[in-house]
C-alpha positions as CSV (number, residue, x, y, z in Angstrom):
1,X,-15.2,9.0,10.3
2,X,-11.5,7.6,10.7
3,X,-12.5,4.1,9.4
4,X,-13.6,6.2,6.4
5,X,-10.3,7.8,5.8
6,X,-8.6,4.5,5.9
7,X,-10.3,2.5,4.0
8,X,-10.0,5.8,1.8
9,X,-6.2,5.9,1.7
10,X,-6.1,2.0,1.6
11,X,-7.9,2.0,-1.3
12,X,-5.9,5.0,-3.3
13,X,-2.7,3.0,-1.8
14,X,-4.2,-0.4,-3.4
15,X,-5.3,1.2,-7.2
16,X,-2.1,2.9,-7.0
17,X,0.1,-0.5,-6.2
18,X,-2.0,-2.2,-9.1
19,X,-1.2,0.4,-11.3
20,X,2.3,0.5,-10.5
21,X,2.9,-3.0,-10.1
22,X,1.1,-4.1,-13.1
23,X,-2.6,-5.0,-12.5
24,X,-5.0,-4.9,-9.6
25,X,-6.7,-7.5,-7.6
26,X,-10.4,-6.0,-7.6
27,X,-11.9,-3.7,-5.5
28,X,-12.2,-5.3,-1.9
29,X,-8.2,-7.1,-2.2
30,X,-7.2,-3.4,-3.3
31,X,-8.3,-1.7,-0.5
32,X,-7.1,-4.7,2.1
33,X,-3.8,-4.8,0.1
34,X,-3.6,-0.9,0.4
35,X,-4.4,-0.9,4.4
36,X,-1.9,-3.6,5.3
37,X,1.0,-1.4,3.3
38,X,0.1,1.5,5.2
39,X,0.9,-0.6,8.4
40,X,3.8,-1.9,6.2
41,X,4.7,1.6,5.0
42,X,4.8,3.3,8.5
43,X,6.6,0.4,10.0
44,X,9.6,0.9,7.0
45,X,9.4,5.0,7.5
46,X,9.5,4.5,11.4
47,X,13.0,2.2,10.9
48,X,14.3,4.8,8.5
49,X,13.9,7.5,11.8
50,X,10.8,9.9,9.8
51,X,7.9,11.2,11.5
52,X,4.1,9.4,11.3
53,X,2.9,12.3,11.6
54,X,1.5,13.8,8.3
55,X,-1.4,15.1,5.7
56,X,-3.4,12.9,3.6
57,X,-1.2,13.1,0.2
58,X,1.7,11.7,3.1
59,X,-0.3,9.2,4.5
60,X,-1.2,8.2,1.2
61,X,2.3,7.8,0.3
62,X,3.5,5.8,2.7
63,X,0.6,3.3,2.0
64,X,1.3,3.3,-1.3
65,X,5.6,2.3,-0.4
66,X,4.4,-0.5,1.8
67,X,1.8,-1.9,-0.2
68,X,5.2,-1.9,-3.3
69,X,7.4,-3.2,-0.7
70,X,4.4,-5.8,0.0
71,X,3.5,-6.8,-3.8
72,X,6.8,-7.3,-4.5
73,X,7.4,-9.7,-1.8
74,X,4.7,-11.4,-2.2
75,X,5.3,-12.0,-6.1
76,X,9.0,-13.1,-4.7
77,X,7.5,-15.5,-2.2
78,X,4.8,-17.0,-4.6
79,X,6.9,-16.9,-7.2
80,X,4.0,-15.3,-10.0
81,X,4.9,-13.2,-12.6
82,X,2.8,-10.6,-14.4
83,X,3.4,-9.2,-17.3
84,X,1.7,-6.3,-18.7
């Protein structure tokens, strides 16, 4: 049942981050995209000295700042632009 929640909050984090960010990468890159910013996201929150202890709509939260912080970087880094 855990897996379940995360691939749950990795893909809420993932639609979220396309949304945001300007256009998702499909279903499956959405999810992985989501998961890796929640490791992101709790790694940043951790640094900044808050607790990884939380609800859902939290957890989801701090997916959804790491896969930004993520995106971004990796838009830096590549060096692709999208517009909307």
């Amino acid at each position: 049942m855990n897996i379940l929640w995360w691939l749950i909050v990795g893909l809420v984090a993932g639609w979220l981050t396309g949304r945001i960010m300007g256009g998702g990468h499909g279903f499956l890159m959405d999810i992985i995209i989501g998961l890796i910013g929640a490791m992101a996201g709790g790694f940043i929150m951790n640094l900044l000295g808050f607790s990884s202890q939380g609800g859902m709509i939290y957890t989801i939260l701090v997916a959804l700042l790491g896969a930004v912080v993520l995106t971004w970087i990796y838009r830096k880094v590549a060096g692709t632009r999208r517009t909307a």
